[in-house]
Structure formats: structure tokens, C-alpha cells
C-alpha atoms as an extended CHARMM CRD file, in Angstrom:
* protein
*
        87  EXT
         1         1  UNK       CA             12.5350000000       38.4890000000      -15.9930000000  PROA      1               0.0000000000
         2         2  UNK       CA             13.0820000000       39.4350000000      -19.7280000000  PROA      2               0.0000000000
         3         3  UNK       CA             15.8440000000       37.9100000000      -21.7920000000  PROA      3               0.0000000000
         4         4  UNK       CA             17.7030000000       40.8840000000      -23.6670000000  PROA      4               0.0000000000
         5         5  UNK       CA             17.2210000000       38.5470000000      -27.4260000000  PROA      5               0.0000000000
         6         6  UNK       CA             13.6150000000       38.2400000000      -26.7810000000  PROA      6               0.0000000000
         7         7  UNK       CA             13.3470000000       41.8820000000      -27.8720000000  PROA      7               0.0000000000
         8         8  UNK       CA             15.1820000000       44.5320000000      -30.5190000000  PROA      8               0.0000000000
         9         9  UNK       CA             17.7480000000       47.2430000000      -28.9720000000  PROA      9               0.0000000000
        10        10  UNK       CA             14.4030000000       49.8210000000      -29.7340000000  PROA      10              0.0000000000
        11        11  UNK       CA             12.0570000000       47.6820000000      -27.5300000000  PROA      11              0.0000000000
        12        12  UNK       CA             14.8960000000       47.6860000000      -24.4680000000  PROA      12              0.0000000000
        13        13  UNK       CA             15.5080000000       51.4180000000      -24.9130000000  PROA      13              0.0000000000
        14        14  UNK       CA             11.7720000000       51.9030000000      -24.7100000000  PROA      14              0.0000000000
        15        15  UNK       CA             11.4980000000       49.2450000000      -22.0380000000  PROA      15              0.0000000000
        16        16  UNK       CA             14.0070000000       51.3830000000      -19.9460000000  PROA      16              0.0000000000
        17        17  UNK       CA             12.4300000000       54.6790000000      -20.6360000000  PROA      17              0.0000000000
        18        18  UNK       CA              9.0290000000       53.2900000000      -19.2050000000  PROA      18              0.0000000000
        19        19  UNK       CA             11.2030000000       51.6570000000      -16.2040000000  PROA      19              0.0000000000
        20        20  UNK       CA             10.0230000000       48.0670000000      -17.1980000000  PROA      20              0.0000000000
        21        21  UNK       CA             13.3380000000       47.3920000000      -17.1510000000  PROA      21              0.0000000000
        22        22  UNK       CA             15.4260000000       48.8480000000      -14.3540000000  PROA      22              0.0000000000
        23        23  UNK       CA             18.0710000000       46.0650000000      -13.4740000000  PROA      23              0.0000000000
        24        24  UNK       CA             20.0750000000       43.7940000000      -15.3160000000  PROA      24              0.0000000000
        25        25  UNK       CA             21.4810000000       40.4980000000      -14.7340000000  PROA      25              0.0000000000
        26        26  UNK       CA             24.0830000000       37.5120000000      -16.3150000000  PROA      26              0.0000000000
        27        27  UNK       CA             21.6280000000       34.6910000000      -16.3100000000  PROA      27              0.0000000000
        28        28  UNK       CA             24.5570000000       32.1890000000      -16.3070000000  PROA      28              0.0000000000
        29        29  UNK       CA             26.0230000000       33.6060000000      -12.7860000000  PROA      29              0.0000000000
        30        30  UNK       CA             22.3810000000       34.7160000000      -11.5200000000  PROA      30              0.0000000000
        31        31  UNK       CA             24.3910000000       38.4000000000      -10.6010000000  PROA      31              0.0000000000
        32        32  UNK       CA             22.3260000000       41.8000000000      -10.9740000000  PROA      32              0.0000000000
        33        33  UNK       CA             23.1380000000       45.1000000000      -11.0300000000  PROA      33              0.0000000000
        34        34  UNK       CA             22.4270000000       48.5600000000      -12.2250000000  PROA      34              0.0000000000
        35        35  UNK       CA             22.4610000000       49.2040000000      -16.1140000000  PROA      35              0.0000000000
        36        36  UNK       CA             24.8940000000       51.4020000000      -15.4840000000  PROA      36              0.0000000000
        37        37  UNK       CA             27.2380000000       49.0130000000      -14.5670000000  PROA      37              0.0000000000
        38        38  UNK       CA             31.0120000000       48.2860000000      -15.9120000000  PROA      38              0.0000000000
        39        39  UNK       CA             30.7400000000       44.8380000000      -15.3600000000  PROA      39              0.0000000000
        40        40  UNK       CA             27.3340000000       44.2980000000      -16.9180000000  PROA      40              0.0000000000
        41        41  UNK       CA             28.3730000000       46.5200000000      -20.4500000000  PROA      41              0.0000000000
        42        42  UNK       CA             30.8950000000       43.5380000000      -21.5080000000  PROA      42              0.0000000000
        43        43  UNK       CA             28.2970000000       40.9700000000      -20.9020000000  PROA      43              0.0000000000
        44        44  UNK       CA             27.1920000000       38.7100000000      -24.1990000000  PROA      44              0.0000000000
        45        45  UNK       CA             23.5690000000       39.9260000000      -25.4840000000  PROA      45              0.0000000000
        46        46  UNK       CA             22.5000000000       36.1950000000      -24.7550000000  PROA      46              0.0000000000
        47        47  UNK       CA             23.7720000000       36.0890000000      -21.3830000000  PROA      47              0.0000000000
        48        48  UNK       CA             21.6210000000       39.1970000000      -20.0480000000  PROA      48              0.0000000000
        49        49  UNK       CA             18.2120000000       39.6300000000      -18.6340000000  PROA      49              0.0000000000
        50        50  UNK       CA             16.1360000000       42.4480000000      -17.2970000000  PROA      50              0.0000000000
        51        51  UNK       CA             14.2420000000       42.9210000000      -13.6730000000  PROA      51              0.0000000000
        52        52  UNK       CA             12.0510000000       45.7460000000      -12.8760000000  PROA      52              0.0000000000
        53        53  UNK       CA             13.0930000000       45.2410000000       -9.2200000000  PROA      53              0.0000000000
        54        54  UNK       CA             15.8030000000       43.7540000000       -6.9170000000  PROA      54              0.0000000000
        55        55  UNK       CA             12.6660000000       41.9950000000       -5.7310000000  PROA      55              0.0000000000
        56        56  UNK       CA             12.0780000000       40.3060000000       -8.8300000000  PROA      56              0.0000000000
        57        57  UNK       CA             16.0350000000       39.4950000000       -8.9620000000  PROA      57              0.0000000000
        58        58  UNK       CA             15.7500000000       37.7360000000       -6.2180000000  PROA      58              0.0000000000
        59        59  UNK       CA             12.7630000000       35.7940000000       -6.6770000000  PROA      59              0.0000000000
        60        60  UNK       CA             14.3530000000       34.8720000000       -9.4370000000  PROA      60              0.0000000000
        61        61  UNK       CA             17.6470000000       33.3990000000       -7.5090000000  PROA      61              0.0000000000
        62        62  UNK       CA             19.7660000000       36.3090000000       -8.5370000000  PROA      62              0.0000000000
        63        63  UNK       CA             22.1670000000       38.1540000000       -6.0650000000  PROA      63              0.0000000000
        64        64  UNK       CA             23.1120000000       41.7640000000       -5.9410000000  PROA      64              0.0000000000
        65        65  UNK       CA             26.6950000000       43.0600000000       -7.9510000000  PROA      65              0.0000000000
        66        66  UNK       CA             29.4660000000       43.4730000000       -5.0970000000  PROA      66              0.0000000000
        67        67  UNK       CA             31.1440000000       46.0620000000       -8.0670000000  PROA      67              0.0000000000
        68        68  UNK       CA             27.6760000000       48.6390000000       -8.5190000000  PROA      68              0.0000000000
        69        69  UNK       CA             25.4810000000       47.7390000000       -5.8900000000  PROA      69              0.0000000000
        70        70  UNK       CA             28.0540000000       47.0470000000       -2.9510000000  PROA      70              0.0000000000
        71        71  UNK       CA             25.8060000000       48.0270000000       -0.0290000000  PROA      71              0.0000000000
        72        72  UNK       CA             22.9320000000       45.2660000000       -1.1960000000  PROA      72              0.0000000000
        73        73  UNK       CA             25.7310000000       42.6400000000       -1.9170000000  PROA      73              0.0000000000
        74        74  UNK       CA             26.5770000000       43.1200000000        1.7590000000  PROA      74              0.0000000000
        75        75  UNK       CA             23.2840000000       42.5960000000        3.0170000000  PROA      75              0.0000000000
        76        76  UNK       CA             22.8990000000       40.0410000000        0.7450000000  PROA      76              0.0000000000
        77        77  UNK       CA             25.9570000000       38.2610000000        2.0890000000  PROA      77              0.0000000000
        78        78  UNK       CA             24.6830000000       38.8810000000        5.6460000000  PROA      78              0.0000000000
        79        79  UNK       CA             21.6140000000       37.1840000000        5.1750000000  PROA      79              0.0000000000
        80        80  UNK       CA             23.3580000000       34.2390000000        3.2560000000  PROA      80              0.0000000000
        81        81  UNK       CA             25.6070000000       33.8850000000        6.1350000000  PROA      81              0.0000000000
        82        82  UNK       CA             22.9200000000       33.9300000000        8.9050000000  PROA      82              0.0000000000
        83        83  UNK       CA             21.3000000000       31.2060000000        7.2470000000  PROA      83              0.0000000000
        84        84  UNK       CA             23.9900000000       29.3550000000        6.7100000000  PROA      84              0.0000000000
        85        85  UNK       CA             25.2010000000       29.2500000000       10.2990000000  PROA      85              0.0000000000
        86        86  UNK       CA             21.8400000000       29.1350000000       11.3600000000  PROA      86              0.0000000000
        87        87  UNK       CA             22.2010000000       32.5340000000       13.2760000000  PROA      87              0.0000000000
């Protein structure tokens, strides 16, 4: 997980470019999504990290965006249920 102040706009674009940095997330809500996301652009700078991965989202107690990345939330919420009920 990197936290978008730990580094300058240049070192995020670069970051990206190299695909370090393929996800991001609201730290406060533990939500990820794509960068390309509506949802995430409005976020506050301190607010957002990065994830190379969904994997590393999710080891990190994040869940997927139901906006960008509907078809993970549902699997997500799937899983969440199944353990829940104990299904």
C-alpha cells in the first residue's frame, strides 16, 4: 500500500507508468477501485492510497468499488455473505 502524500504528483505518474501503482483506494472507507474512477477523482490527496493488485487491496482489508469495478464488488459481496451465514 502507498499513501498518495508519501510521494510528489511526478513520482505517482511515474509509479503508474511502471504499473507500481494500478489501483486506488480511500483509506478511511477501505474502498478500491480503478484510477479511472469518478468516485475516486474527488477523493482528498490524504485520504488515497495505491495497490498494485486487488490482491494487495484485500490483504489490506479493502473491498472492491460497486461504481467501477461492479462485477468484483459482487463477488466480493457473495463471499461476505457466505461467511456471514455460514454457507
Amino acid at each position: 500500500m502507498i499513501h498518495h502524500t508519501a510521494f510528489s504528483p511526478s513520482e505517482i505518474r511515474t509509479k503508474i507508468r511502471k504499473q507500481e501503482i494500478q489501483l486506488g483506494g480511500h483509506a478511511p472507507s477501505k474502498i478500491y477501485g480503478t484510477l479511472r474512477c469518478a468516485r475516486g477523482k474527488r477523493m482528498k490527496i490524504h485520504n488515497r492510497v495505491f495497490f498494485e493488485s486487488a490482491e494487495e487491496a484485500e490483504a489490506n482489508g479493502f473491498r472492491p468499488c460497486g461504481n467501477c469495478m461492479h462485477i468484483e464488488y459482487n463477488r466480493w459481496n457473495e463471499r461476505n455473505k457466505q461467511v456471514e451465514y455460514g454457507l
